[in-house]
C-alpha positions in Angstrom: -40.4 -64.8 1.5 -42.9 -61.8 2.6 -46.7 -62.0 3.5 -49.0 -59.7 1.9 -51.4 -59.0 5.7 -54.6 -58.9 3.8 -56.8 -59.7 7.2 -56.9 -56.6 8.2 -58.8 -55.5 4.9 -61.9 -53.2 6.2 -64.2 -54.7 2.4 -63.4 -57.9 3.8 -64.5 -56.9 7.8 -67.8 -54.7 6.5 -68.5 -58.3 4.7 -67.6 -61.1 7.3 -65.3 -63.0 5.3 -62.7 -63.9 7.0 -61.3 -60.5 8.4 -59.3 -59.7 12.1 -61.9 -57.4 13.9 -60.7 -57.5 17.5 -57.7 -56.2 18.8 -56.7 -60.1 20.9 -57.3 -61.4 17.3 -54.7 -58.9 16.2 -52.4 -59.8 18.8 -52.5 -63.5 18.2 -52.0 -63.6 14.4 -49.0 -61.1 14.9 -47.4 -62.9 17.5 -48.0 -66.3 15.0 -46.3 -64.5 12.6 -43.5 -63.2 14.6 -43.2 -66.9 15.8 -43.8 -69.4 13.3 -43.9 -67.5 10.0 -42.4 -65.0 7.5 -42.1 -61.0 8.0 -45.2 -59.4 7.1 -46.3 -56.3 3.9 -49.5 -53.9 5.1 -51.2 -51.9 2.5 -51.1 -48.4 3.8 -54.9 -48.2 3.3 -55.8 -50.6 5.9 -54.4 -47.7 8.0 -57.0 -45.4 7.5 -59.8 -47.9 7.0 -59.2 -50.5 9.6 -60.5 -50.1 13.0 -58.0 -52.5 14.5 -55.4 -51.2 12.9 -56.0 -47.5 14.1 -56.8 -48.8 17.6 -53.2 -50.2 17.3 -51.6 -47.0 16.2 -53.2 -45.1 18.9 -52.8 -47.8 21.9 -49.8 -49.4 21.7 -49.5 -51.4 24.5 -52.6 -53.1 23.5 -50.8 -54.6 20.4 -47.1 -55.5 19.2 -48.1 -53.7 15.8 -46.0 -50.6 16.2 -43.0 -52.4 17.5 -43.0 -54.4 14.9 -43.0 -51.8 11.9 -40.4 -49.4 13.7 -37.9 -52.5 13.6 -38.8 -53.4 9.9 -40.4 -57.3 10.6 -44.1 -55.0 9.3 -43.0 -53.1 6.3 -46.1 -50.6 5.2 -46.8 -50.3 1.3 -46.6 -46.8 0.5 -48.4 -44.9 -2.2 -47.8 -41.8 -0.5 -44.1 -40.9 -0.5 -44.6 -42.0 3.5 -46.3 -39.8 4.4 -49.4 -41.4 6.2 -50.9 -38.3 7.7 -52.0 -36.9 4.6 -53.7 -40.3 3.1 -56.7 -40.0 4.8 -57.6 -36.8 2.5 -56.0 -38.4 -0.7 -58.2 -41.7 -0.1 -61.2 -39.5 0.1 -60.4 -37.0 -2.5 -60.4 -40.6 -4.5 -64.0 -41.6 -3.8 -62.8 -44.4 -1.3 -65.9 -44.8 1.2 -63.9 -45.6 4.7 -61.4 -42.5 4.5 -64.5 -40.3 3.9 -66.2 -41.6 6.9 -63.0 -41.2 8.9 -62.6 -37.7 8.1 -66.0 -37.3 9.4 -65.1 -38.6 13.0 -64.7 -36.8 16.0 -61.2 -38.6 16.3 -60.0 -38.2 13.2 -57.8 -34.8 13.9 -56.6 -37.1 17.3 -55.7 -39.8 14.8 -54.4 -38.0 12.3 -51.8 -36.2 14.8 -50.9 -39.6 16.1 -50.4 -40.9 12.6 -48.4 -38.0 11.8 -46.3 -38.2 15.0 -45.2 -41.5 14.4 -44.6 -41.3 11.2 -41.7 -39.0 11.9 -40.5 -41.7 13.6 -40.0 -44.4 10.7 -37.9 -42.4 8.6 -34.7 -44.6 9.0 -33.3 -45.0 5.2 -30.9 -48.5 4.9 -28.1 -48.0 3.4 -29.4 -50.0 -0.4 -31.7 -46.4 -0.2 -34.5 -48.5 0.8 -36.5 -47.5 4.2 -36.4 -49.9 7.7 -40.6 -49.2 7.9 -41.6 -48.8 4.4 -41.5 -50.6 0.7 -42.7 -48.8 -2.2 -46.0 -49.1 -4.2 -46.2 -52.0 -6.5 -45.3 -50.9 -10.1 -48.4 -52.2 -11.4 -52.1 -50.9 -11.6 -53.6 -53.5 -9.3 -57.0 -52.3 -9.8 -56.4 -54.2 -13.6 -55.5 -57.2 -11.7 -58.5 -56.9 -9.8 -60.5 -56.9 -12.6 -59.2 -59.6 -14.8 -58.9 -61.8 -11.2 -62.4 -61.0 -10.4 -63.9 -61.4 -13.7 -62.2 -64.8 -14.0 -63.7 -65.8 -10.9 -67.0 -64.7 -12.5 -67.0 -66.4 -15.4 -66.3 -69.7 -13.3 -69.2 -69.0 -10.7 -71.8 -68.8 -14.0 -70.0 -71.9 -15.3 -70.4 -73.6 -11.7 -74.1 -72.3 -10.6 -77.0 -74.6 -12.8 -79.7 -72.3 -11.0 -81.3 -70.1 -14.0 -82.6 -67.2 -11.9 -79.2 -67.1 -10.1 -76.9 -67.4 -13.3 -79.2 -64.2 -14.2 -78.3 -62.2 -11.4 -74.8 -62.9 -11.8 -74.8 -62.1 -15.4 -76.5 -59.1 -14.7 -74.3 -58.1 -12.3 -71.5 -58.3 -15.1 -73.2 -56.8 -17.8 -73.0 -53.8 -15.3 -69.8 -54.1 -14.2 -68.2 -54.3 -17.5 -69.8 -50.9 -18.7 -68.4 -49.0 -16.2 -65.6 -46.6 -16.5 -63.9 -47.1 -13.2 -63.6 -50.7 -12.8 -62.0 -51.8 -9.1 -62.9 -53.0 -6.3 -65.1 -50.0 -5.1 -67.2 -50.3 -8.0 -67.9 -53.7 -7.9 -69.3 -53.1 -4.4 -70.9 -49.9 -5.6 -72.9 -52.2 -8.6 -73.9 -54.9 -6.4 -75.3 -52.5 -3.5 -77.3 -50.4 -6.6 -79.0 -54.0 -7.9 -79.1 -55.0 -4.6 -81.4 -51.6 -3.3 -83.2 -52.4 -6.4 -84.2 -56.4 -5.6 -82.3 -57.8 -8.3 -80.1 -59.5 -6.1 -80.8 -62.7 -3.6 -78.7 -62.6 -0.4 -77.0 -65.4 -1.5 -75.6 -63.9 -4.9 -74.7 -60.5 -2.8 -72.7 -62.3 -0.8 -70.9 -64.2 -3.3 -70.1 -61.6 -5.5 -68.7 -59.8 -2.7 -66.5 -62.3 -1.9 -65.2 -63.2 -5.2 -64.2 -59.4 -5.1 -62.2 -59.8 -1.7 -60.3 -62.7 -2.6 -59.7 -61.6 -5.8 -58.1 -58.4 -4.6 -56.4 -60.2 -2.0 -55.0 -62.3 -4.8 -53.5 -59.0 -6.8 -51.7 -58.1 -4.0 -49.9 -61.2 -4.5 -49.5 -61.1 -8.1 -48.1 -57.5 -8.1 -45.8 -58.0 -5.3 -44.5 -61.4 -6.1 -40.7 -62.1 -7.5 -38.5 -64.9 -8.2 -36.3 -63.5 -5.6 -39.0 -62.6 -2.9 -42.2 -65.0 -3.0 -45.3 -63.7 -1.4 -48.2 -65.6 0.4 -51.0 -64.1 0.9 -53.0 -63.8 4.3 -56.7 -64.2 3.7 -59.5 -66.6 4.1 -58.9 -69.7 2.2 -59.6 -69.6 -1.7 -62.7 -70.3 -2.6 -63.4 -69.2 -6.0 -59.7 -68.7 -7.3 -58.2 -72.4 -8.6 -55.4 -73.4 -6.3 -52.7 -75.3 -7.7 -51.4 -78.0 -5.4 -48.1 -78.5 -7.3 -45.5 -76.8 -4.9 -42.6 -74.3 -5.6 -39.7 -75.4 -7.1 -36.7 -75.7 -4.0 -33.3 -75.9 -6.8 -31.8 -76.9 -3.1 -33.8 -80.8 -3.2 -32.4 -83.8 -5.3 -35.7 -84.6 -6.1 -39.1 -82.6 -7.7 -40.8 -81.3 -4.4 -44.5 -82.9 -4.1 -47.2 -83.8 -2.1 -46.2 -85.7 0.8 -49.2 -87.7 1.8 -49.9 -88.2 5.1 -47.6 -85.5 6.3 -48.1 -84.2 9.8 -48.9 -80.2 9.7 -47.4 -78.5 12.7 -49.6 -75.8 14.1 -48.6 -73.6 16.9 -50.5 -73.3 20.2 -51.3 -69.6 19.9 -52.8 -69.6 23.2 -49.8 -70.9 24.8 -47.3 -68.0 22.9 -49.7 -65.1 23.8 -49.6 -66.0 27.4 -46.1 -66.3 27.5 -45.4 -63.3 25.3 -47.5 -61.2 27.0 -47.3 -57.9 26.4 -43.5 -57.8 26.0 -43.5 -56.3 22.3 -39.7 -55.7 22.8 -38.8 -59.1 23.7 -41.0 -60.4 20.9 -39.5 -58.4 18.3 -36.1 -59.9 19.0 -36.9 -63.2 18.5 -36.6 -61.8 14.6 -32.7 -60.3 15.5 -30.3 -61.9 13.2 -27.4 -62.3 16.1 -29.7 -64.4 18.4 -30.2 -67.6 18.9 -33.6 -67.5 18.8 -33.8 -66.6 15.3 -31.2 -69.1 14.3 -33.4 -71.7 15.1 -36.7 -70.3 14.1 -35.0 -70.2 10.6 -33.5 -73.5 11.2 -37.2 -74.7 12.0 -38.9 -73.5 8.6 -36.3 -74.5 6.6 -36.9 -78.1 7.5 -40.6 -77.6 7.8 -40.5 -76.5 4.5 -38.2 -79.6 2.8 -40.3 -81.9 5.6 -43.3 -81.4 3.9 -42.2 -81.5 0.4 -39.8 -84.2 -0.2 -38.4 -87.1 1.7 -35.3 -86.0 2.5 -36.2 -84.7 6.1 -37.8 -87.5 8.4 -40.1 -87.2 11.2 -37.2 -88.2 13.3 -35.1 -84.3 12.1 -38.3 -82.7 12.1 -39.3 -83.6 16.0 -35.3 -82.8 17.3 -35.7 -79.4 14.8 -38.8 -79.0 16.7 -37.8 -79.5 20.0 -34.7 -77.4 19.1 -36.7 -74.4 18.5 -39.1 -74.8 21.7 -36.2 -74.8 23.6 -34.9 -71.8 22.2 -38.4 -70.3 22.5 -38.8 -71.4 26.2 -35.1 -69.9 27.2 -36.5 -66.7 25.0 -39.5 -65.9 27.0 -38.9 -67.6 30.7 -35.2 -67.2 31.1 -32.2 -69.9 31.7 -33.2 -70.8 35.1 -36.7 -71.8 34.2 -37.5 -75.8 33.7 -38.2 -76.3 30.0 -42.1 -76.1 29.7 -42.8 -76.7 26.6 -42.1 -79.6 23.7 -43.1 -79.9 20.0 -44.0 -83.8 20.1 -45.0 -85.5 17.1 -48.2 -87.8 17.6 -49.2 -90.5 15.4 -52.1 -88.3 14.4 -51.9 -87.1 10.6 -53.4 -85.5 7.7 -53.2 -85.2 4.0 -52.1 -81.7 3.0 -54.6 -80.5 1.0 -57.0 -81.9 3.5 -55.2 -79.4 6.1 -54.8 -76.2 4.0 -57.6 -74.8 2.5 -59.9 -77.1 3.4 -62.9 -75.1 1.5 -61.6 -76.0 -1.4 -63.1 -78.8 -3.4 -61.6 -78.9 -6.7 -59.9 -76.6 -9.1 -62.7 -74.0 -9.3 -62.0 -70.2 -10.7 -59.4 -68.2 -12.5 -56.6 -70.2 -12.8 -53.5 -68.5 -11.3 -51.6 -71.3 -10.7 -51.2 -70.8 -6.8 -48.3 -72.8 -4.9 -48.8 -74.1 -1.7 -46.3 -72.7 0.8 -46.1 -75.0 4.1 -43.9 -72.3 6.5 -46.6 -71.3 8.8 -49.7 -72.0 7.5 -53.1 -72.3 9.4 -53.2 -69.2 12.2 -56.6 -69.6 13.5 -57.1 -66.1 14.4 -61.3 -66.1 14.3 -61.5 -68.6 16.9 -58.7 -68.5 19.5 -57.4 -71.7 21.4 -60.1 -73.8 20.3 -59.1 -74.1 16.5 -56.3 -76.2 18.0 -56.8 -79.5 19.1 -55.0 -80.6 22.0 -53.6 -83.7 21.3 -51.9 -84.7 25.2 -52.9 -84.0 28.6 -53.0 -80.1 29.4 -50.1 -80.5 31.9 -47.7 -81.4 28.6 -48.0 -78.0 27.5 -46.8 -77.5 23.2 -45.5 -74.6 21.4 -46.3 -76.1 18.5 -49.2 -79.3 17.8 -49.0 -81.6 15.1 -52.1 -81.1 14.0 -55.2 -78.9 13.2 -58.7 -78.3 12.9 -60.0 -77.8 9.1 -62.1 -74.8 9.4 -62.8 -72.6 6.3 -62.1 -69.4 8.7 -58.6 -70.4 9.0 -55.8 -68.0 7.7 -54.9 -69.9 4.8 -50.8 -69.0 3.7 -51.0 -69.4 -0.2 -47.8 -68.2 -1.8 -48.4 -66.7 -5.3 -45.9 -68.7 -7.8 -43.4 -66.2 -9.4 -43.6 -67.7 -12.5 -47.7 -67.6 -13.2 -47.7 -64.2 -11.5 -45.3 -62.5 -14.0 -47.4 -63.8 -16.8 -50.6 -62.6 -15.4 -49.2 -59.2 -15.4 -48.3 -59.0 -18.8 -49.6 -56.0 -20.5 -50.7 -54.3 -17.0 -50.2 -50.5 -16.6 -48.0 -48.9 -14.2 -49.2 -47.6 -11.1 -49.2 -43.8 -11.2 -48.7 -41.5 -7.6 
C-alpha cells in the first residue's frame, strides 16, 4: 500500500483547507509516516508550487524530505522524464499560476540549480527498469477525473443546500464551468475568482466550491494511481463532500468478511514524543524502513495486526498491546541505543471509540459522488495542523507513549482514506491517456 501526499498541495494551502504550511508540520507528518504508516507518492508539481516543499529541497537539515526520496520510502510522480529542473518552465508554458509566479522570483535561478543538482543525484534505475526516487505519470488524464469527481460533488451540494439564492450561485457557477473548453482544476478556480470579482458569489459558496475542487482532485490522485496489487490512500483533509464508504477492503487472508469493529480502540502515535527523539537524525530515521532490521520487522509486524485488529475478531486487545509494546521496544532500542532504560510503552486504556466516530469525523452521512471509498486503519489520524495537542494524553506525563489509544476528532486531521481498487477501475472507464 502507497499514500498519495496530497498535503502539501499549494490550491489547497492558498485556500486553508487542510494543507502543511510550516516546515515542523512537515517534519512531523513525515516522521508519522516513516513511523506508523505506509511509504509515501509526491506529485512533482508540489515541487515547484509548494513553499514547504522547496524550503525542504534547499535546507535539508531542516527536514527528512530529501533523505527520504534518495532512499526510495518518497517516490516523486514524474510527468517530466525526471527531469525536475525544467518543470518550472513547462508548468508555466501550461498556464499553471504558481510556476509562473516562481519563475518570477529572485530565487528561482538559486532554486532551480539546486533542483537540478539533486536531481542528478536520484538517477539510480532498479533492476525491474523502474527508478529508486521516481514512479511514472499515471496513465490516465486526471484532469477528466477531476471533472467528473468534482461535478459529482456538485450536483450533491445543489441536492444538499435548500437555500434558493445559494443553489443559484452554485448553479451558476456550473453553467460556467461546463462551457469551458479547458475544464481542470485551474479553471474551476479561474470561474469562481471571475463571478467572485463580479459579486455573484457569497464567501460562503467561494469557499465551498473551492473545496469541493481540492478534495475532488485529491481524490483522482487516488483513482488513477490505485491497483489491486498496490492500494492507495489518500493524504488530505477528511472528506467532506465525496461519499465515504465505511465497508472495508477485502483481506482474502481473514476467515471471516472484514467489518466494522465497534468500539475498537484507534492507536494514534505521540508525534511529539517521535520528533523529539528523532531529532534531526534523517539517516537514522530512514532505516527504520531497511528491510534487514529489526525495526522494520516489527513496524510491519505492528500494521499487519493493526490492520486485522480493527477489522475482524481474530486479533484481541491482548495481541494487539504485546504487538504494541513489541514495536516501542524496537522503536526505543532504534533511537536511544541498547543501554538505554525502555522509555516508552504502547498501553491500551479502557478508553474507546467507534471507528467512524474516529476517522473522518466531518463526515455525517453518505453525502457526494459516490466513489465507494474504503476505510484503511494502518496509520490514520496524523494531526499535523495542531502539533501535540491533537493527542490526548491519556496517563501521567512521566509514562511517556509512542503510540496513545486514542484521539481527538478534529476535522483538520489527516484523514488516510484508501481508494478501493475495484470502484476506482470502474470510475476510469472510458478516461483518456495522459499525454507527456
Amino acid at each position: 500500500m502507497l499514500g498519495y501526499f496530497g498535503l502539501v498541495d499549494d490550491f489547497a494551502a492558498r485556500h486553508r483547507d487542510g494543507a502543511i504550511t510550516s516546515s515542523p508540520s512537515l517534519t512531523r507528518n513525515l516522521i508519522f509516516s516513516v513511523l506508523f504508516d505506509e511509504p509515501l507518492l509526491i506529485n512533482d508539481g508540489h515541487i515547484i508550487a509548494s513553499d514547504v516543499i522547496r524550503e525542504a529541497i534547499v535546507k535539508p537539515k531542516k527536514s527528512p524530505l530529501r533523505e527520504l526520496v534518495e532512499t526510495g520510502y518518497i517516490k516523486i510522480l514524474t510527468r517530466n522524464q525526471r527531469d525536475l529542473g525544467s518543470l518550472a518552465e513547462r508548468m508555466a508554458d501550461e498556464g499553471m499560476q504558481p510556476a509562473q509566479a516562481l519563475l518570477k522570483r529572485s530565487d528561482y535561478l538559486a532554486f532551480k540549480r539546486t533542483l537540478s543538482g539533486w536531481c542528478e543525484t536520484l538517477g539510480d534505475q532498479q533492476a525491474d527498469g523502474s527508478y529508486l526516487s521516481f514512479r511514472d505519470w499515471p496513465a490516465y488524464n486526471t484532469s477528466v477525473i477531476f471533472e467528473r469527481l468534482a461535478l459529482a460533488a456538485l450536483s450533491q451540494a445543489l441536492s444538499n443546500i435548500d437555500d434558493p439564492d445559494q443553489r443559484l450561485q452554485l448553479k451558476k457557477f456550473g453553467d460556467g464551468f461546463n462551457v469551458l473548453e479547458r475544464r481542470n482544476r485551474t479553471t474551476w478556480e479561474n470561474e469562481v475568482n471571475r463571478l467572485g470579482a463580479a459579486g455573484e458569489l457569497s464567501p460562503k459558496i467561494r469557499k465551498t466550491l473551492l473545496h469541493i475542487a481540492n478534495e475532488a482532485y485529491q481524490y483522482s490522485w487516488g483513482c488513477a494511481l490505485s491497483t489491486t496489487k498496490a492500494p492507495i490512500k489518500v493524504h488530505t483533509r477528511s472528506p467532506e463532500f465525496l461519499d465515504i464508504d465505511l465497508s472495508l477492503t477485502l483481506d482474502e487472508t481473514l476467515d471471516e468478511t472484514p467489518k466494522l469493529r465497534p468500539g475498537v480502540t484507534i492507536y494514534v502515535p505521540d508525534l511529539a514524543l517521535a520528533v523529539r527523539k528523532v531529532g534531526h537524525n534523517w539517516t537514522r530515521l530512514t532505516e527504520v524502513n531497511q528491510p534487514n532490521r529489526d525495526v522494520y520487522k516489527a513496524k510491519r509486524r505492528y500494521l499487519k495486526m493493526l490492520e486485522q485488529y480493527s477489522t475482524s475478531s481474530a486479533v484481541s486487545d491482548k495481541d494487539m498491546k504485546e504487538c504494541a509494546d513489541a514495536y516501542s521496544k524496537q522503536l526505543t532500542m532504534h533511537f536511544g541505543g541498547e543501554g538505554v532504560p525502555l522509555m516508552f510503552d504502547l498501553g491500551v486504556t479502557g478508553a474507546s471509540m467507534a471507528v467512524p466516530a474516529a476517522i473522518g469525523g466531518a463526515v455525517a452521512g453518505p453525502v457526494g459522488a459516490g466513489i465507494g471509498f474504503g476505510i484503511s486503519l494502518v496509520g490514520t489520524l496524523a494531526a499535523h495542523m495542531g502539533g501535540p495537542k491533537f493527542i490526548r494524553r491519556l496517563t501521567l506525563p512521566l509514562n511517556k507513549k509512542w503510540i496513545r489509544s486514542q484521539s481527538d476528532k478534529k476535522s483538520t486531521s489527516t484523514s488516510c482514506f484508501q481508494v478501493n481498487p475495484a470502484t476506482a477501475a470502474a470510475f476510469l472507464d472510458g478516461v483518456p491517456a495522459f499525454k507527456q
